[in-house]
C-alpha positions as CSV (number, residue, x, y, z in Angstrom):
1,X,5.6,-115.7,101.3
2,X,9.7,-115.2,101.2
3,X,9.5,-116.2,105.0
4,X,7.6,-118.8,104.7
5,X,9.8,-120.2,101.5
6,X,13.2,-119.5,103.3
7,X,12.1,-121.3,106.4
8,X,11.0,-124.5,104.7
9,X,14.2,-124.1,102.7
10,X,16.2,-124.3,106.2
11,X,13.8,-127.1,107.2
12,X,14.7,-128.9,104.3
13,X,18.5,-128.1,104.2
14,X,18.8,-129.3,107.7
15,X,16.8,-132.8,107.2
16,X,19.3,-133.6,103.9
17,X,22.5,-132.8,105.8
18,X,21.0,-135.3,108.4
19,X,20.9,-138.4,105.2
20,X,24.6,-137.3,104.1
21,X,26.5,-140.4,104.2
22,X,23.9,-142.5,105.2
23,X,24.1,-146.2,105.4
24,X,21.9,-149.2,105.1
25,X,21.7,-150.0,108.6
26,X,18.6,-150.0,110.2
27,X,19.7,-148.4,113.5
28,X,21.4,-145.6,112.1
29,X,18.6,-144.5,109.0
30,X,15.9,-144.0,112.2
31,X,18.7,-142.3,113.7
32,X,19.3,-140.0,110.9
33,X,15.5,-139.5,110.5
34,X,15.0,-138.7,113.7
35,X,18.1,-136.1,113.2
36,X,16.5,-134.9,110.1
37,X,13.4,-134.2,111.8
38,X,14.7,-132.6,114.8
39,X,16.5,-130.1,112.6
40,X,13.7,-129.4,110.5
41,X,11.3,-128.7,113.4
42,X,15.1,-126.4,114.4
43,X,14.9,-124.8,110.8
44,X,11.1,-123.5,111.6
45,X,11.2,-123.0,115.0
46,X,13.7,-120.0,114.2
47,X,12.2,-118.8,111.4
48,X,10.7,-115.2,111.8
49,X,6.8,-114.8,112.1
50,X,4.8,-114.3,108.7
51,X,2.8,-110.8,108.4
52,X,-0.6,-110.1,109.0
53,X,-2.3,-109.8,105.4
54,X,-3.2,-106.0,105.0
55,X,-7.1,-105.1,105.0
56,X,-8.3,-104.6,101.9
57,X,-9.5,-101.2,101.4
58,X,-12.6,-99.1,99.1
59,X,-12.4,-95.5,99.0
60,X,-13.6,-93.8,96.1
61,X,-13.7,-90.3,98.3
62,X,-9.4,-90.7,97.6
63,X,-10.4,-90.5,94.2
64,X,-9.3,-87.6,91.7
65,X,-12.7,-85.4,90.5
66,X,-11.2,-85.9,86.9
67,X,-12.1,-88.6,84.8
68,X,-9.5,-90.6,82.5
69,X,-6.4,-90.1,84.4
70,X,-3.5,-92.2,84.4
71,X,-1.7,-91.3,87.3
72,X,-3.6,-90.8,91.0
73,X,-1.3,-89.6,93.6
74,X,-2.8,-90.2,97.5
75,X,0.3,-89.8,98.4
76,X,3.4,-87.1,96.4
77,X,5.8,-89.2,95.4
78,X,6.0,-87.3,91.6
79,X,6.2,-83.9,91.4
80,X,3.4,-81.8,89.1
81,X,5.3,-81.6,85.6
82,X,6.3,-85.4,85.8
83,X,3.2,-86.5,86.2
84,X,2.0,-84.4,83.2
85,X,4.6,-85.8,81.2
86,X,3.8,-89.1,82.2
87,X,0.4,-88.5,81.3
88,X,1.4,-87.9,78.2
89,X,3.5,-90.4,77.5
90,X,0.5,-93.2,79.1
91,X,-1.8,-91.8,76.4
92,X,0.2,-91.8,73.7
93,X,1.2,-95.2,74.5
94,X,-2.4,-96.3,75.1
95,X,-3.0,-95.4,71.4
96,X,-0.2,-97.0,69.9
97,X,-0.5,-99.8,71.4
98,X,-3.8,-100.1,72.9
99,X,-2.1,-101.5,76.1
100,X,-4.1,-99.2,79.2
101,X,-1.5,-98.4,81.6
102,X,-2.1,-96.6,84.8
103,X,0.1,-95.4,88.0
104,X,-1.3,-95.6,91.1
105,X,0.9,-93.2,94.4
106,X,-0.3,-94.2,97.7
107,X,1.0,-94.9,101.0
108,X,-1.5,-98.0,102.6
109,X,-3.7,-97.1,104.5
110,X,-4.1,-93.6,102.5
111,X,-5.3,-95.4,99.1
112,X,-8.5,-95.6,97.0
113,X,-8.2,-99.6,96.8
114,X,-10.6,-101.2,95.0
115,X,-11.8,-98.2,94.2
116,X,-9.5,-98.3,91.3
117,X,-11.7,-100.7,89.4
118,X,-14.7,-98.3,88.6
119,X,-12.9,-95.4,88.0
120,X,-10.2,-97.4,85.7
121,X,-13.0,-99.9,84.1
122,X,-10.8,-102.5,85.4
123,X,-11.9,-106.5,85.6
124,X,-15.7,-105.9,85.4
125,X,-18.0,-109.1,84.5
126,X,-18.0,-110.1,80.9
127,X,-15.1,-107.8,79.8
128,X,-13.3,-108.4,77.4
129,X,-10.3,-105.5,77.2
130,X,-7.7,-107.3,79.2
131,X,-5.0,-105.1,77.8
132,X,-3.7,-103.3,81.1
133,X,-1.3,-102.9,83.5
134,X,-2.2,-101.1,87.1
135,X,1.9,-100.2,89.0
136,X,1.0,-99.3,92.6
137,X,4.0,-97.4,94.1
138,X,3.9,-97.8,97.9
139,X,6.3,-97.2,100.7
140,X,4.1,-99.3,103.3
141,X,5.2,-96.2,105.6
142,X,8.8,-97.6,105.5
143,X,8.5,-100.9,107.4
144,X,9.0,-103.1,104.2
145,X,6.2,-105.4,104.5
C-alpha cells in the first residue's frame, strides 16, 4: 500500500509541475496536459512492483496444549521469565480493565493464523466482548514486507 501511495504521489507531483505557470492559451494547456500526463505515466512506470499478499494460514497443531494464555511463541523472540512476567502483567491488566490483550511470536509461514480465533474466543458470530487487542510480532524472515 506505501508503494502504491508513493507512486501515485510521484504521478501526481509530476502532472502539477507540468500546470505551473500555465496560461490561457489553448495550444500550450494541451501541451502542458499532455506533459502532465507523460510524467505521470514516468512517475508509475518507475515505481517499484507491489508484493504478493501473503497466504492466509490455519494451524491449530502451532498451538500451545495450554488453555488461556496470553503470549504464544512459534517463533523465540522472548525469553522464558519475560514471558511469565508478561503473563502476569496481561492478566492483571485483563482484570482491571477488562480489556483482553494477547501477544502473538511468529515468524510467517511458522504461525497458528486463524487459528488464533478459537483458541482466543476472538470475533465469533453474535459476540458481543469486543474489548481486545491481538500484537503479532513478526520478522517476515527479514525481508521487510
Amino acid at each position: 500500500m506505501k508503494v502504491l501511495r508513493r507512486t501515485l504521489l510521484v504521478g501526481c507531483i509530476a502532472f502539477a509541475a507540468a500546470f505551473a505557470g500555465e496560461t490561457t492559451n489553448g495550444q500550450h494547456c494541451r501541451r502542458k496536459i499532455l506533459q502532465g500526463a507523460i510524467g505521470f505515466a514516468a512517475g508509475v512506470a518507475v515505481a517499484p512492483p507491489a508484493f504478493a499478499r501473503l497466504e492466509s494460514v490455519n494451524r491449530p497443531d502451532l498451538l500451545p496444549a495450554e488453555d488461556n494464555l496470553h503470549v504464544i511463541q512459534t517463533e523465540k523472540f522472548l525469553t522464558n521469565g519475560q514471558v511469565r512476567r508478561m503473563e502476569q502483567l496481561l492478566v492483571q491488566l485483563e482484570r482491571e480493565t477488562g480489556f483482553r490483550i494477547y501477544v502473538l511470536c511468529q515468524n510467517y509461514p511458522l504461525t497458528p493464523g486463524l487459528a488464533i480465533r478459537d483458541y482466543w474466543d476472538l470475533g465469533k458470530e453474535g459476540q458481543k466482548d469486543d474489548k481486545y487487542v491481538v500484537l503479532i510480532a513478526d520478522q517476515f524472515g527479514g525481508r521487510g514486507m
